[in-house]
gemmi code that builds the backbone of each chain (N, CA, C; Angstrom):
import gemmi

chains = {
    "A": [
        ("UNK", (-8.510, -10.571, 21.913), (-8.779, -9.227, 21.372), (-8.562, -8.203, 22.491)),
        ("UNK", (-8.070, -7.326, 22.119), (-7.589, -5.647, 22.916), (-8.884, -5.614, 23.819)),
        ("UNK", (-9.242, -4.770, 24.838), (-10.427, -4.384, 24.837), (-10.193, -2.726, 24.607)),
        ("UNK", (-11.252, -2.221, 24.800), (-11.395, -0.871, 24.561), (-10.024, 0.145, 25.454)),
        ("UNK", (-9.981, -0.162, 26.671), (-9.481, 0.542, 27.564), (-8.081, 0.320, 27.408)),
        ("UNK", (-7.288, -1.565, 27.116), (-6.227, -1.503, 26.735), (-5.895, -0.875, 25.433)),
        ("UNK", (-6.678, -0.899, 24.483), (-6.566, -0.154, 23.132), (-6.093, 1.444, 23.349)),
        ("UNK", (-6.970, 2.446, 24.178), (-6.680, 2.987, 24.527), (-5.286, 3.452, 25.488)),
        ("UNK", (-4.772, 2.482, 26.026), (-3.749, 2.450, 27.253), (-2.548, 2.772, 26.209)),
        ("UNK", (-2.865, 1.155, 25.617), (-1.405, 1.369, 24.602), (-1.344, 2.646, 23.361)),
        ("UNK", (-2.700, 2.727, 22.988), (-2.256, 4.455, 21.618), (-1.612, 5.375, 22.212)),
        ("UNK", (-2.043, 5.434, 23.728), (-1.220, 6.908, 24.398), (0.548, 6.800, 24.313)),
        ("UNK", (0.758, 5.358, 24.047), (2.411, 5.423, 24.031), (2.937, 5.285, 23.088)),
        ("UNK", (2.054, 5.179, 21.969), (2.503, 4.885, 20.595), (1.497, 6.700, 19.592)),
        ("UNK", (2.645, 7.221, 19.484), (2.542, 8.935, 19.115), (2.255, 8.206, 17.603)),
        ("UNK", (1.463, 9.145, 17.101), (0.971, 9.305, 15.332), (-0.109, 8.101, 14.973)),
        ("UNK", (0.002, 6.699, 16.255), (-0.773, 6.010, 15.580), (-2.465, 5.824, 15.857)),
        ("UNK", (-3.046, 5.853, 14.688), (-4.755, 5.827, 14.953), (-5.404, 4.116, 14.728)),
        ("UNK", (-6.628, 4.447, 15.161), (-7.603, 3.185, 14.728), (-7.980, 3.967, 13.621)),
        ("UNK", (-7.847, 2.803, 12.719), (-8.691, 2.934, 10.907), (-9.735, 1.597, 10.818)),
        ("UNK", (-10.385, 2.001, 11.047), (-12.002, 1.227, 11.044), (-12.617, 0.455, 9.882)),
        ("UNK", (-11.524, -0.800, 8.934), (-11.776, -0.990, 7.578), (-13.173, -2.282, 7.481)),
        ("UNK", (-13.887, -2.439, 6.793), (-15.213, -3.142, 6.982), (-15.681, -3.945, 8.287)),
        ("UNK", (-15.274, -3.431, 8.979), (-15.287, -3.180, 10.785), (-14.897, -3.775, 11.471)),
        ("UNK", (-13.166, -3.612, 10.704), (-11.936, -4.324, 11.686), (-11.159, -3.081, 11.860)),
        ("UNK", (-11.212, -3.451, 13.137), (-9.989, -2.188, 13.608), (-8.714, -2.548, 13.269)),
        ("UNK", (-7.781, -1.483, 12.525), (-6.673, -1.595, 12.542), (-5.954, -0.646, 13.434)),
        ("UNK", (-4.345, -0.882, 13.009), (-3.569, 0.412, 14.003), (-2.637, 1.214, 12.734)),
        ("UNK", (-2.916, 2.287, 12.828), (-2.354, 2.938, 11.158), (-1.683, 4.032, 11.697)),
        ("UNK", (-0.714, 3.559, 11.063), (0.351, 5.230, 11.009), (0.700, 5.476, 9.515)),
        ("UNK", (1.306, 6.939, 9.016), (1.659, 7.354, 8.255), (2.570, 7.921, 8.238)),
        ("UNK", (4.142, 7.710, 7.701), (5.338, 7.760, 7.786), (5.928, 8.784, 6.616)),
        ("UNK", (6.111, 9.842, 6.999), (6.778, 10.711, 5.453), (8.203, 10.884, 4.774)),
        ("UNK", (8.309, 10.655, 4.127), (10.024, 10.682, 2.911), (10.274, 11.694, 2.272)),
        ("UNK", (11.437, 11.634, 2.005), (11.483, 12.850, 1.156), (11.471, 12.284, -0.675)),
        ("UNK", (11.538, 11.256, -0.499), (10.790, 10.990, -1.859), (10.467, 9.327, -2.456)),
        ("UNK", (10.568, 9.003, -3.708), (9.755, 7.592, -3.719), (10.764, 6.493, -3.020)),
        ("UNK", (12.033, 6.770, -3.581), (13.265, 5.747, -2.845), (12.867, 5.590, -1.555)),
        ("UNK", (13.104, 6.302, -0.685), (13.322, 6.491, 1.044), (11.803, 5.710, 1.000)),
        ("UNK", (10.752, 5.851, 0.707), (9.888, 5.481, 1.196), (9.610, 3.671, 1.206)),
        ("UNK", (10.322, 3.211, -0.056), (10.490, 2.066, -0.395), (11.409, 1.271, 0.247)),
        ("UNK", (12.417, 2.095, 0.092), (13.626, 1.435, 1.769), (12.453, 1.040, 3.079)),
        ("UNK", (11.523, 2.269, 3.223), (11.140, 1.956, 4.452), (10.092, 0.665, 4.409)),
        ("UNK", (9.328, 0.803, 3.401), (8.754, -0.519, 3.040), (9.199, -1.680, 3.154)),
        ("UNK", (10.466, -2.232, 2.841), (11.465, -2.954, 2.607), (11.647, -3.285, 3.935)),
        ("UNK", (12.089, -2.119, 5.075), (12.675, -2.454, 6.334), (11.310, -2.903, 7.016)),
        ("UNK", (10.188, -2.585, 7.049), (8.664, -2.700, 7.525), (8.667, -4.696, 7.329)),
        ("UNK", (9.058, -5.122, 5.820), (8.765, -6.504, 5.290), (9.895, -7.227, 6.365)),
        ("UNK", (11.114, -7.081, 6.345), (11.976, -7.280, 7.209), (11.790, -8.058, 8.549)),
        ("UNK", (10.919, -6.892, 9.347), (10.450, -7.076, 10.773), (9.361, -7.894, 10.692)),
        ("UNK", (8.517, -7.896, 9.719), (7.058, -8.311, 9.150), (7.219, -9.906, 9.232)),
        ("UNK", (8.918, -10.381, 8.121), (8.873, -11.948, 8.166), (9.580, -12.433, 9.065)),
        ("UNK", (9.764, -11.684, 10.077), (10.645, -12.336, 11.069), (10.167, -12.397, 12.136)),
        ("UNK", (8.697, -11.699, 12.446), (8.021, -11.734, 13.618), (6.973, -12.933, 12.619)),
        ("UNK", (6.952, -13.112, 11.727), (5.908, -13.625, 10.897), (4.088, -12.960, 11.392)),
        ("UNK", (4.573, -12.017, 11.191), (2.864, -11.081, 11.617), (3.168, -9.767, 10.336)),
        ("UNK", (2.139, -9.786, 9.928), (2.591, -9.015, 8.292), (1.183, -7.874, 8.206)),
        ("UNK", (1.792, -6.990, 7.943), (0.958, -5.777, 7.638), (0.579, -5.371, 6.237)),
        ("UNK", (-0.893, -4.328, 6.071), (-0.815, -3.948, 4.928), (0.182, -2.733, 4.666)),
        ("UNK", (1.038, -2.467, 3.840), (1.842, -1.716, 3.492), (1.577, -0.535, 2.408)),
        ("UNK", (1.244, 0.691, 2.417), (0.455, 1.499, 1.000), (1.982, 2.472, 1.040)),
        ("UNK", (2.937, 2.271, -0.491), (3.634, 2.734, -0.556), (3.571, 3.927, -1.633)),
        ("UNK", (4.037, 5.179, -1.525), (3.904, 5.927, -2.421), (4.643, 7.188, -2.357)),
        ("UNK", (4.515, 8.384, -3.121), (6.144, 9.260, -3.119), (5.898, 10.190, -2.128)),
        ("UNK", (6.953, 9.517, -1.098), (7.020, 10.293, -0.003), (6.464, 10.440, 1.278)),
        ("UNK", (6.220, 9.201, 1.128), (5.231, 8.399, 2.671), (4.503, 7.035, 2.542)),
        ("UNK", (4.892, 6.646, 3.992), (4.325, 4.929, 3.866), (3.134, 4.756, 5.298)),
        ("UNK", (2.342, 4.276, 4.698), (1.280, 4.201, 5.284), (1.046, 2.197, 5.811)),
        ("UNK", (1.389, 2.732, 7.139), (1.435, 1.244, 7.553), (0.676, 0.685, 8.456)),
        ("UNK", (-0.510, -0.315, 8.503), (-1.721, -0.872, 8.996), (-1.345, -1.732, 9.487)),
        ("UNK", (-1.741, -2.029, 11.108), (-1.542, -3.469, 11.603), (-2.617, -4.025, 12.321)),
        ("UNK", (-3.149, -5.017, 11.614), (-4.390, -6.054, 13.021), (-3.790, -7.253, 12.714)),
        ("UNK", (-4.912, -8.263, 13.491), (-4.477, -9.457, 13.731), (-5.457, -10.517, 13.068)),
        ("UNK", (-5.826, -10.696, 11.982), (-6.538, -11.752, 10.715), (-7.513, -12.789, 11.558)),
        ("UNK", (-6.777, -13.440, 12.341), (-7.350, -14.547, 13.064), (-8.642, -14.003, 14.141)),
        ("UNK", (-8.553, -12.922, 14.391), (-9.169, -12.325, 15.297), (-10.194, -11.337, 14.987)),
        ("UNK", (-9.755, -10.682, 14.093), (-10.464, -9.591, 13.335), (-10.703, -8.767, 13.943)),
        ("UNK", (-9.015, -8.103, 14.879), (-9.393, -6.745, 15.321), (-7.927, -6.689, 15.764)),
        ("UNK", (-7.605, -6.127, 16.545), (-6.568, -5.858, 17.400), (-5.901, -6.614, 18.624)),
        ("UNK", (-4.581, -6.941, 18.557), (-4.500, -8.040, 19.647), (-2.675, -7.249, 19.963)),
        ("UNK", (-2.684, -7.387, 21.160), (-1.326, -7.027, 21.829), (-0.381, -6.810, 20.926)),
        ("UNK", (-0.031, -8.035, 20.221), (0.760, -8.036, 19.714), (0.790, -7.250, 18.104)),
        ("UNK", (-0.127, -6.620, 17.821), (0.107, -5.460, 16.734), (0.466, -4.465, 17.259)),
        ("UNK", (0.191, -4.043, 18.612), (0.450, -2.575, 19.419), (2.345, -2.989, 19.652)),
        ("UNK", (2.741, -4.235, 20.024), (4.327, -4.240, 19.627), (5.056, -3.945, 18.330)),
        ("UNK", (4.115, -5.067, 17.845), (4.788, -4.444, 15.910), (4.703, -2.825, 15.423)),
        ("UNK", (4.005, -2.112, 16.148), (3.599, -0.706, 15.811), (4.460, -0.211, 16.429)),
        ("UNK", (5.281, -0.740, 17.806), (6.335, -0.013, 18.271), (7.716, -0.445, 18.012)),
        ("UNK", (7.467, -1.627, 17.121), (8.694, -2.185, 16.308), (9.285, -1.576, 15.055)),
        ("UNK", (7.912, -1.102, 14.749), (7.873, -0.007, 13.069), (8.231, 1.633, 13.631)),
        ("UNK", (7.950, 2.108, 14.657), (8.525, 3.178, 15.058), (10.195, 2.913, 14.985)),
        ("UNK", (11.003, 2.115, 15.627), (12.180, 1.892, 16.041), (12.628, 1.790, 14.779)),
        ("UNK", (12.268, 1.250, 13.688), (13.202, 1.228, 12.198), (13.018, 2.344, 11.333)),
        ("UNK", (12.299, 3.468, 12.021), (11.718, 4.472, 11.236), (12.794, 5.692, 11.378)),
    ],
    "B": [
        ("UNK", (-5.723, 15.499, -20.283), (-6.656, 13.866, -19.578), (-7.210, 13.083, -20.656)),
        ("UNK", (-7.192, 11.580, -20.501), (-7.839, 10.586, -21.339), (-9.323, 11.300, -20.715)),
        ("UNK", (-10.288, 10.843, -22.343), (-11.392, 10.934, -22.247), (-11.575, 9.828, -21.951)),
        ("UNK", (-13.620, 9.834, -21.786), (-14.240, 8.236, -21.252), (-14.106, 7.729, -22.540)),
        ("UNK", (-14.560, 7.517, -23.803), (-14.105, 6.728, -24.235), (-12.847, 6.137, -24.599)),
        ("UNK", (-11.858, 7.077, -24.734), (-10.223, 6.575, -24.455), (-9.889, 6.007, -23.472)),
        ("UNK", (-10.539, 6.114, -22.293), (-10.438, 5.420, -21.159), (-10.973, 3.744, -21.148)),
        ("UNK", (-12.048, 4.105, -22.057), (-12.664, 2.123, -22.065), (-11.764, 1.893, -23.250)),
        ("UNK", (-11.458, 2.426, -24.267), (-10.544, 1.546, -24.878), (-9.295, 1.170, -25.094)),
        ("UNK", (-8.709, 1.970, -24.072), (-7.547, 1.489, -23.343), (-7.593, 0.580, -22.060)),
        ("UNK", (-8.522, 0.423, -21.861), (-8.992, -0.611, -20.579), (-9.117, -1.737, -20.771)),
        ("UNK", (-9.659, -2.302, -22.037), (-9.973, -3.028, -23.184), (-9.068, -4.081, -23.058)),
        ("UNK", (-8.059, -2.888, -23.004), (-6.478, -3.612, -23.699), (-5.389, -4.322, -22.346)),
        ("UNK", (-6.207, -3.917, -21.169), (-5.788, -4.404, -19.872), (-6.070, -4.881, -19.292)),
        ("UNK", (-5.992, -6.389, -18.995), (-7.300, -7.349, -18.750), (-7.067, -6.944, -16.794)),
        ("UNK", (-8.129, -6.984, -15.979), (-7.777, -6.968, -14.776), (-7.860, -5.906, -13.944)),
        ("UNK", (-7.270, -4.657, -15.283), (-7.598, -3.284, -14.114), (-8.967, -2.856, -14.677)),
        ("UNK", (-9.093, -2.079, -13.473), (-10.180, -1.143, -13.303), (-9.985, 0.258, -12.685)),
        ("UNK", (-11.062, 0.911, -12.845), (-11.045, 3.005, -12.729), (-11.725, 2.229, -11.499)),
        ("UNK", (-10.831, 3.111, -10.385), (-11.671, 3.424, -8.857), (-11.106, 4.817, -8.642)),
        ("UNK", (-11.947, 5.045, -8.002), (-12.320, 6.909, -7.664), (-12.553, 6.972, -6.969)),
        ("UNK", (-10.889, 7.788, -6.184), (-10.806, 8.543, -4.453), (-10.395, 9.483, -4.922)),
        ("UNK", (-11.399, 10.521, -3.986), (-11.391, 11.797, -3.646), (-11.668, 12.702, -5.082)),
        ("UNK", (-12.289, 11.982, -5.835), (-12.925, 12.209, -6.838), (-12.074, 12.269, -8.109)),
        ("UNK", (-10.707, 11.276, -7.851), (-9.569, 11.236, -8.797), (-9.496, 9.739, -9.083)),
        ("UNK", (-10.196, 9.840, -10.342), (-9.837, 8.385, -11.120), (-8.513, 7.628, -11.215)),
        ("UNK", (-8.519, 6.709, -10.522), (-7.124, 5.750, -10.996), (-7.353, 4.752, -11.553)),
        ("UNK", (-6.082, 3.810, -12.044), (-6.082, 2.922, -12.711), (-5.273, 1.571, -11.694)),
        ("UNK", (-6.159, 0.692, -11.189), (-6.454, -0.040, -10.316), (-6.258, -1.644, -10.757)),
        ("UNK", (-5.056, -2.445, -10.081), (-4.941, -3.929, -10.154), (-4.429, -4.459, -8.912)),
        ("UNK", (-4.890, -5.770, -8.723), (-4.304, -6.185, -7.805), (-3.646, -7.915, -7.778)),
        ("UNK", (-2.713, -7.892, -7.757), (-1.984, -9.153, -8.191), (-1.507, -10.109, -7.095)),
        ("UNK", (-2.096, -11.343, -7.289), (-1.771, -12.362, -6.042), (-0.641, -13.098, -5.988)),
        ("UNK", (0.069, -13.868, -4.780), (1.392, -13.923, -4.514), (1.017, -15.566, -3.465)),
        ("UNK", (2.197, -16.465, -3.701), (1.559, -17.065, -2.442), (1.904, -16.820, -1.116)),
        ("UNK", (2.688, -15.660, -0.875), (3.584, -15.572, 0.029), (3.471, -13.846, 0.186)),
        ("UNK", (3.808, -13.127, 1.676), (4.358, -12.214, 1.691), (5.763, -11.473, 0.714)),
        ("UNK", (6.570, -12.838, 1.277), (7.794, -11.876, 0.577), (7.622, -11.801, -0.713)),
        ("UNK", (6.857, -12.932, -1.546), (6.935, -12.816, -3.098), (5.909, -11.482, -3.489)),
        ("UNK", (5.004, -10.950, -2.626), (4.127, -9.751, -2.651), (5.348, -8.696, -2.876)),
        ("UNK", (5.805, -8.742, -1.903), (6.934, -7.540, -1.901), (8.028, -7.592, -2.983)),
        ("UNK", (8.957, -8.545, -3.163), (9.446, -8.807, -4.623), (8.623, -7.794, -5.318)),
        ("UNK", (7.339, -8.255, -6.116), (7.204, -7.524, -7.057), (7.106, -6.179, -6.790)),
        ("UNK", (6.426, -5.681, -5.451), (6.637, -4.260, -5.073), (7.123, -3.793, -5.662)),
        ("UNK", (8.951, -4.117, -5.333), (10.247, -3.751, -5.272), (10.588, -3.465, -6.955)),
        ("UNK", (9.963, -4.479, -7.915), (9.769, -4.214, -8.949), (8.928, -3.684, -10.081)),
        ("UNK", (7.941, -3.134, -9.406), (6.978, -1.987, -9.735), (7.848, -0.506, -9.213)),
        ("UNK", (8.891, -0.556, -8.189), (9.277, 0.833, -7.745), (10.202, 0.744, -8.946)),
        ("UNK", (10.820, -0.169, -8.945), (12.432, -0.159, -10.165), (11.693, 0.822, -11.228)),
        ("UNK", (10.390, -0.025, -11.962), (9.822, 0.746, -13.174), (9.750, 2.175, -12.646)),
        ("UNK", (8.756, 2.167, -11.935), (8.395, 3.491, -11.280), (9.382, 4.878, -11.470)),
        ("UNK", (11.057, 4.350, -10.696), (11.572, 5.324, -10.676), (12.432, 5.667, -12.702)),
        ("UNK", (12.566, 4.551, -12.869), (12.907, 4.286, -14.072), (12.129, 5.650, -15.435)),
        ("UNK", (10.826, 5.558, -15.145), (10.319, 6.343, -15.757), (9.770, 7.640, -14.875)),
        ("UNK", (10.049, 7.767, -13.839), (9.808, 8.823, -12.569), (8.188, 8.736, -12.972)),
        ("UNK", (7.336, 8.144, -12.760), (6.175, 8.240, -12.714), (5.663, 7.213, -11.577)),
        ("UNK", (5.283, 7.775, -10.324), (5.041, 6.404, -9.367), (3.886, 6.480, -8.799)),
        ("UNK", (3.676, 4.943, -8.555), (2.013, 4.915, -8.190), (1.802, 4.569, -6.896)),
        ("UNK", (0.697, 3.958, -6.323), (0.310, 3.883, -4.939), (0.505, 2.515, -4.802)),
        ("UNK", (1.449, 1.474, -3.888), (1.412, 0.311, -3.948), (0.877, -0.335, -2.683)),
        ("UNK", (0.072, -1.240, -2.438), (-0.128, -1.649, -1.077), (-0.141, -3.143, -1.197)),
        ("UNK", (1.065, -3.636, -0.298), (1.743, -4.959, -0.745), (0.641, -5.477, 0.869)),
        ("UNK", (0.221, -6.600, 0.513), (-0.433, -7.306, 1.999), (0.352, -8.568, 1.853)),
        ("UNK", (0.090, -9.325, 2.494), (0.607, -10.621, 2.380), (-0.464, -11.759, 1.378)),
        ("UNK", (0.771, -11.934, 0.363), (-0.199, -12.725, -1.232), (-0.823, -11.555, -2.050)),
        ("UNK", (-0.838, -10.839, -1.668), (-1.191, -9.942, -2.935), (-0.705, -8.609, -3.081)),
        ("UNK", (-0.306, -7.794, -3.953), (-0.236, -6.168, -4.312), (-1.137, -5.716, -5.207)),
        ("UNK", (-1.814, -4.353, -4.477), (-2.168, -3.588, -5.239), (-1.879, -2.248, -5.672)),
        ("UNK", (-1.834, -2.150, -7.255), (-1.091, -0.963, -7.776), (-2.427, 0.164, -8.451)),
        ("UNK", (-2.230, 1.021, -7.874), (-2.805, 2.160, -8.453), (-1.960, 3.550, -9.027)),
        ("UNK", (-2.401, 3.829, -10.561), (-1.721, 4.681, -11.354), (-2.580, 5.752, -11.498)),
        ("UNK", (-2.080, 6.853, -11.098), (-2.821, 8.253, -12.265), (-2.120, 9.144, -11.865)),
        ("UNK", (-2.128, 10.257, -12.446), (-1.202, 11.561, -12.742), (-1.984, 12.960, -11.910)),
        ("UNK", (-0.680, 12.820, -10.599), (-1.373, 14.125, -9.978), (-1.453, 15.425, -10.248)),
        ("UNK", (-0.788, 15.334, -11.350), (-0.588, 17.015, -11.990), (-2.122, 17.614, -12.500)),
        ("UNK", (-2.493, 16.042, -13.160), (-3.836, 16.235, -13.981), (-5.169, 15.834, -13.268)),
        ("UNK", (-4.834, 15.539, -12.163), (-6.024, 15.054, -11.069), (-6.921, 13.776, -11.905)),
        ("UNK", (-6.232, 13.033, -12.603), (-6.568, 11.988, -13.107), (-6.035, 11.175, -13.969)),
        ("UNK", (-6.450, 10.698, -15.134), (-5.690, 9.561, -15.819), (-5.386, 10.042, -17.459)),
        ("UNK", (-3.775, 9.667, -17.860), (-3.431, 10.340, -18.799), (-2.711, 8.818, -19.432)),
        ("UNK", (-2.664, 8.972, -20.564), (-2.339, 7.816, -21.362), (-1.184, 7.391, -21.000)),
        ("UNK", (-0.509, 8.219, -19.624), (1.179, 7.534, -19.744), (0.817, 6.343, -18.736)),
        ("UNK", (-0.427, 6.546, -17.895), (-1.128, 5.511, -16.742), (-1.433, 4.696, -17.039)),
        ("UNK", (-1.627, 4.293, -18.674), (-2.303, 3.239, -19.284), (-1.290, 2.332, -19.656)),
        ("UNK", (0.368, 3.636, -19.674), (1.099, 2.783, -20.385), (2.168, 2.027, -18.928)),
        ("UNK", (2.205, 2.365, -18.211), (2.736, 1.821, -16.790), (2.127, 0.713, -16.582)),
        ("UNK", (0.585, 0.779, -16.493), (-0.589, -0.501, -16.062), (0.136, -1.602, -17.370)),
        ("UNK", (0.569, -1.167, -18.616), (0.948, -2.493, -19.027), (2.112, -2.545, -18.932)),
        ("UNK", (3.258, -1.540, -18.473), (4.744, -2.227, -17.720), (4.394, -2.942, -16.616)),
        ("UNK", (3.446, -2.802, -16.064), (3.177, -3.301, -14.419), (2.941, -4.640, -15.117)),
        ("UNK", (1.997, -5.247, -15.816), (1.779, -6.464, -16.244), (2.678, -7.055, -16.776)),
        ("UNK", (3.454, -6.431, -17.749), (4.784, -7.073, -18.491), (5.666, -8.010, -17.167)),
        ("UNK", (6.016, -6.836, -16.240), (6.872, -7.756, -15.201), (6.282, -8.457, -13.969)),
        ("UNK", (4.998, -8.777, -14.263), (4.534, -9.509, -12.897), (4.462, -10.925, -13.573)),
    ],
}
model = gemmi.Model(1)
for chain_id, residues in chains.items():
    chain = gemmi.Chain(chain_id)
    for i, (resn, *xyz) in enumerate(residues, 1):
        res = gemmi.Residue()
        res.name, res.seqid = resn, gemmi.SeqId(i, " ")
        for name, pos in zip(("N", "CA", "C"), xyz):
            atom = gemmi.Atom()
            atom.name, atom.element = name, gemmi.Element(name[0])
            atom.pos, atom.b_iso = gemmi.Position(*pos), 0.0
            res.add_atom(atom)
        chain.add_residue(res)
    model.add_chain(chain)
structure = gemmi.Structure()
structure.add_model(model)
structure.setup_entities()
């Protein structure tokens, strides 16, 4: 698990993304905007892509004109290195 | 807007969903299991087809093994009988 200070280290290099605090697992959440339902679903699509090929899979909230994309780590139940990559993996296809 | 009782008896008729209420806007709420990521997303992909098909689109959040779809009409800040009628296209093709 992250600790506080690396959690911190890595958000400063990753722009837009927050901790979302869901029944008190930290995730890493960004929110991605489209110009309408298509584009946003492409981006969904490209998100699943990276998702089964790193085999580390996010929640995905798709809807018109922005994708809202959550990443932790299940086994752990919080944050682990390797979501702060996938978060800078989901920037790069964005 | 559907009234409450048009609302339970069109609900009636939909085994599975349920009214959850964010931000004080009733939707129409299911969530359908998958054994797999990609088969989550599949249906996504085919909840957007409908979606754009009838330009009415809802909130999808695909996780891995399951999607959940939420319907209601932002014009009306809540739920209108065309939400009732999507929730059973959404079932037809899952």
């Amino acid at each position: 698990m992250a600790t506080q200070i690396e959690i911190e280290e890595y958000l400063s290099q990753l722009p837009g993304w927050q901790i979302e605090v869901v029944s008190g697992v930290s995730r890493l959440q960004k929110t991605y905007k489209f110009k309408n339902f298509e584009q946003a679903l492409q981006f969904t699509n490209k998100i699943g892509a990276v998702a089964e090929q790193e085999n580390h899979h996010p929640a995905i909230l798709t809807e018109w004109g922005k994708v809202t994309v959550s990443w932790w780590t299940h086994k752990i139940g919080g944050l682990h290195m390797n979501d702060f990559i996938m978060a800078a993996k989901t920037d790069a296809i964005s």
